[in-house]
N, C-alpha and C positions, 0 to 999 in steps of 0.2 A: 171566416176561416178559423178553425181553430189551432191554439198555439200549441207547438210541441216543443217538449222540451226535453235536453238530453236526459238521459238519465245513466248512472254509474251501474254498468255490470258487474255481480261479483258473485265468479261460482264458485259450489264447493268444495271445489280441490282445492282453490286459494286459500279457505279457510280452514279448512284439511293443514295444508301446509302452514300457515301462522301456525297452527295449535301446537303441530307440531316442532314448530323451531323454538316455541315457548318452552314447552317440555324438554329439550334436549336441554337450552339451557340453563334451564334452574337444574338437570340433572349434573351436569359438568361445572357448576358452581359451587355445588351440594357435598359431591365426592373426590371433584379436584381442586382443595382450596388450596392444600400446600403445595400443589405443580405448578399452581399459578401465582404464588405468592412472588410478588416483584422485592429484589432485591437492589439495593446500590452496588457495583462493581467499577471498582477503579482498575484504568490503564495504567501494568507495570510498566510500561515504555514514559507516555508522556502525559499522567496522570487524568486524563479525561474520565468523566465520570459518567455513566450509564444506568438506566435502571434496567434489569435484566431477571427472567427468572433463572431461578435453579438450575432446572435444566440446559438452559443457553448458557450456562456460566460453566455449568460442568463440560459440557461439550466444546468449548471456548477451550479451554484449559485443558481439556486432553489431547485438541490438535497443536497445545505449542508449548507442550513441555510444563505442564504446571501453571505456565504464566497466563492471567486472564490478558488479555489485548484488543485496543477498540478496531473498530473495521478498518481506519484510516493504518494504521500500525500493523493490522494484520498483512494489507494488500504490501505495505513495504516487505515485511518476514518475507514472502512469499517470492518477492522481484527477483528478494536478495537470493534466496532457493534456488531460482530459475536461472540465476545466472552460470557461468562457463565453473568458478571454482565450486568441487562439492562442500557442503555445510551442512552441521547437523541441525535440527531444526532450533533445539539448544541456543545452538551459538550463534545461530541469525537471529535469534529474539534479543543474544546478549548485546550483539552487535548495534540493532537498534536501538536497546535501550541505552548502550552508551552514548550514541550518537544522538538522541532527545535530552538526553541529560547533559552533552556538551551543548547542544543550540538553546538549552533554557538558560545555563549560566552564560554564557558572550553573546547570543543574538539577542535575545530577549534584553536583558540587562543594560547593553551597551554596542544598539544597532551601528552607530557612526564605526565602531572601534569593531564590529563584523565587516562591515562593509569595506574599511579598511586592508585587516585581514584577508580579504577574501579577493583582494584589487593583486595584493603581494603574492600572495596562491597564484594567480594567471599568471603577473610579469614573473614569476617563478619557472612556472612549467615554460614559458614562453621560450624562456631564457636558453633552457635544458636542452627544448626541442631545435635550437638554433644552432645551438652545441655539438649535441648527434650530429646534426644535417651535416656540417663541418666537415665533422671528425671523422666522418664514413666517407667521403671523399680521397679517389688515393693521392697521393701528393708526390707519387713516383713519376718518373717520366717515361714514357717505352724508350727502350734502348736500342730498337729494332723496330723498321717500317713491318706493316704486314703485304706493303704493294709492292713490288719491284720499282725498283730508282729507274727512269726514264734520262735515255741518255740523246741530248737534243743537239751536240754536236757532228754526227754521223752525217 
């Protein structure tokens, strides 16, 4: 018997198609060096750093007022957007970036002394909401049945 052996098929269009994706890309390497040129871009919020082109940095930066922002920082902006009070898109970028810049200086810095903090926040509201519950209770008495007095001596 004789042996057969597989053999690799390989038609022209495949190579049709290599030639061509060679060609395109030494075309778009050729002509688009500075669209591609990767840039470093730092997060105005909580300073992460990215390597980004041009493009994605301008587009970046035009949906949030100037300020370049990583994706983790962006999806925050956006929560903040979406929530019930309106905000300019501004001010929720300002909003977050204060709010990274308070959790670099006390969380970061001095976790025991957040955790802390952050124990007094709850038995705070705790306190507050115990307070309400309270104080929304009326503390009058009725001065009038609304049934009629049933008279059991008759």
């Amino acid at each position: 018997m004789s042996e057969q052996r597989l053999r690799k098929a390989v038609s022209d269009i495949s190579n049709e198609i290599f030639k061509y994706e060679t060609l395109k890309l030494e075309a778009i390497s050729s002509s688009d060096s500075e669209i591609l040129e990767v840039k470093e871009a730092e997060c105005e919020c909580c300073g992460l750093k990215e390597d980004c082109t041009q493009d994605y940095i301008s587009i970046v930066k035009g949906s949030h007022s100037g300020y370049w922002v990583c994706g983790l920082c962006s999806e925050a902006v956006k929560e903040t957007l979406e929530q019930g009070r309106k905000m300019a898109t501004q001010e929720a970028v300002s909003s977050h970036k204060d709010f990274c810049q308070k959790f670099n200086t006390t969380t970061r810095l001095n976790p025991k002394l957040s955790l802390t903090c952050a124990m007094r926040d709850i038995a705070k509201r705790s306190s507050e909401k115990r307070h309400f519950k309270n104080s929304s209770i009326s503390k009058l008495a009725r001065s009038t049945s609304c049934v009629p007095r049933i008279d059991l001596q008759q």
